[in-house]
C-alpha positions as CSV (number, residue, x, y, z in Angstrom):
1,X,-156.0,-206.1,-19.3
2,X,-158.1,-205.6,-15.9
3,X,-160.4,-209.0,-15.3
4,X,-163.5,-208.7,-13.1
5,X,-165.6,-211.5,-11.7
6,X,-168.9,-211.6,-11.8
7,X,-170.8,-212.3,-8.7
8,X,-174.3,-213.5,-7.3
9,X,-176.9,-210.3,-8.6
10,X,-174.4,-209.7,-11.8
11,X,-172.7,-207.1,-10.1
12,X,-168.8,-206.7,-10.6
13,X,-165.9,-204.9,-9.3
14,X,-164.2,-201.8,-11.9
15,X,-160.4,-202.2,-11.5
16,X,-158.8,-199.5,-9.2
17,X,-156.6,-197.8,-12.0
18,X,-159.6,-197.7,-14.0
19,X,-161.7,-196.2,-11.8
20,X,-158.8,-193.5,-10.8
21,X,-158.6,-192.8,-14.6
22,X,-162.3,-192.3,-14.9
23,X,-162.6,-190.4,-11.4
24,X,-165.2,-193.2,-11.0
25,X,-165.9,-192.8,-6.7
26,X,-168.8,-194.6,-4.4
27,X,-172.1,-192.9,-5.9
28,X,-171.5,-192.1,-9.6
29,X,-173.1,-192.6,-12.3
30,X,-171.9,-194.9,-15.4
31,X,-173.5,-195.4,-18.4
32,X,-173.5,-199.0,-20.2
33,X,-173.3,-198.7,-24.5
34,X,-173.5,-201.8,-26.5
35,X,-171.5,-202.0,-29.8
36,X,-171.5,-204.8,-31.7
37,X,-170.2,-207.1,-29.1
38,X,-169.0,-205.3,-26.4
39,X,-170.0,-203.2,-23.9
40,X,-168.5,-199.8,-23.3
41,X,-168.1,-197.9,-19.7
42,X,-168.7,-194.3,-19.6
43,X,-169.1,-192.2,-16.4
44,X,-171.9,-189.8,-16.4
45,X,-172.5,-186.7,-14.8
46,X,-176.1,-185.3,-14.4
47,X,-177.1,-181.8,-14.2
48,X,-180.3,-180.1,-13.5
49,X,-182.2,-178.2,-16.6
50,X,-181.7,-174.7,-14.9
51,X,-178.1,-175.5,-15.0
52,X,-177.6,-177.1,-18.5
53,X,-176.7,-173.2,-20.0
54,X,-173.1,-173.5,-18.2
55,X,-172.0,-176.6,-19.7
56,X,-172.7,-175.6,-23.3
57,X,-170.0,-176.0,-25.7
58,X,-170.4,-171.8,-26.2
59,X,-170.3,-171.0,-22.5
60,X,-167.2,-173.6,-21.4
61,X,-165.4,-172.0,-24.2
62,X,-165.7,-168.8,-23.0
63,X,-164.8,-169.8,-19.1
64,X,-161.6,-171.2,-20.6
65,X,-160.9,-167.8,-22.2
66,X,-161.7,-165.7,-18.8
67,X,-159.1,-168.6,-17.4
68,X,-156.4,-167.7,-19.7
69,X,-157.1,-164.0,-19.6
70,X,-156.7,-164.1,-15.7
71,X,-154.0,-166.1,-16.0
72,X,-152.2,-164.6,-18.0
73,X,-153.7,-161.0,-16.1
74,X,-154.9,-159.8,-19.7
75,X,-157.9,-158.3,-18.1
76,X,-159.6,-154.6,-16.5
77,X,-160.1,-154.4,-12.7
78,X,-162.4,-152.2,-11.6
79,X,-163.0,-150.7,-8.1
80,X,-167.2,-150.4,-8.7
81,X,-169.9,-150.8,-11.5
82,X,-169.4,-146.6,-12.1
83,X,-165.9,-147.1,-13.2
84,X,-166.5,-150.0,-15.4
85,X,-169.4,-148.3,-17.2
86,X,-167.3,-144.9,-17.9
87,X,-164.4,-147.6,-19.4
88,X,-167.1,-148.9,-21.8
89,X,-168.6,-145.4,-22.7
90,X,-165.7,-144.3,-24.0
């Protein structure tokens, strides 16, 4: 159990190990969700429209797969855009 005083303006302090756990740090965001009788912390991250595509469920799927494939070095190299479009023709 972490306990928190609050002071003059309402404002309180968030544990150290709970901010480490959260990678809470001086400027982010947290959101505050009421249920039922408690209130429930959640960092938030915001991202701009334009970039909203790359943090699709679809596309962070896929980045983990190009992660695995280079680590695992399951994947074509190619020395320039000619090469790589004869590999594909074929």
């Amino acid at each position: 159990m972490s306990l928190s005083k609050v002071t003059r303006n309402y404002q309180i302090t968030i544990p150290s190990g709970i901010r480490r756990a959260l990678h809470i740090k001086v400027g982010s965001l947290v959101d505050f969700v009421m249920d039922k009788k408690q209130v429930i912390l959640k960092p938030k991250v915001v991202v701009d429209d334009n970039q909203s595509w790359f943090w699709s469920q679809e596309w962070q799927a896929a980045e983990k797969e190009a992660d695995r494939a280079k680590k695992n070095k399951d994947f074509v190299s190619f020395g320039s855009v000619e090469e790589m479009k004869k590999h594909f023709e074929k």
